[in-house]
C-alpha positions in Angstrom: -14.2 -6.3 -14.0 -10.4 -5.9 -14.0 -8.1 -3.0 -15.0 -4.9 -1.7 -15.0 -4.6 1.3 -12.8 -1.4 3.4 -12.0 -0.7 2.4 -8.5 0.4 6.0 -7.9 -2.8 7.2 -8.8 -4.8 4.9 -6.6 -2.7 5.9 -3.6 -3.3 9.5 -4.3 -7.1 9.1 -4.8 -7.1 6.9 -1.8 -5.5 9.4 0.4 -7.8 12.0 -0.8 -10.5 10.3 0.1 -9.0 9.1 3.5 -8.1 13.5 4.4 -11.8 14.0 3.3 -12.8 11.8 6.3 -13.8 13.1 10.0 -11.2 12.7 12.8 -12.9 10.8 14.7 -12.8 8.2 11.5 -9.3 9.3 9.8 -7.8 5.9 12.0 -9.9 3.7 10.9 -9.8 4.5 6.9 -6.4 4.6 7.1 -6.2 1.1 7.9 -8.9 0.0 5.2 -7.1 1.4 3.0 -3.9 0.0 4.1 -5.8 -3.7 4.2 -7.8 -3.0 0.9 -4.3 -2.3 -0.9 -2.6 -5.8 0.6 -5.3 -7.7 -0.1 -7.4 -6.6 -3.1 -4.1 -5.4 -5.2 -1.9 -7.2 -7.2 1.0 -5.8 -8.7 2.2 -6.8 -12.2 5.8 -5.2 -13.3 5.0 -1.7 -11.5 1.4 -1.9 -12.7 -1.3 -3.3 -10.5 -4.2 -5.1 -11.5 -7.6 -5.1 -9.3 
């Protein structure tokens, strides 16, 4: 399924769950997150699809 989601929005959500993580994880989130937005997100015109 595809949708159009505010990109904003997904980084906040993703950082919300990243600061809900445990320390000894917060590293390792961060850079799923970082990889899950590079690879799994495509940006259209400000928009991003998924």
């Amino acid at each position: 399924m595809k949708a159009v989601i505010d990109y904003k929005e997904l980084e906040s959500f993703l950082a919300y769950l990243e600061d809900k993580t445990e320390d000894v994880y917060e590293r390792e989130v961060h850079q799923a997150i970082e990889r899950f937005l590079k690879e799994q997100v495509t940006r259209i015109s400000g928009d991003i699809i998924k």
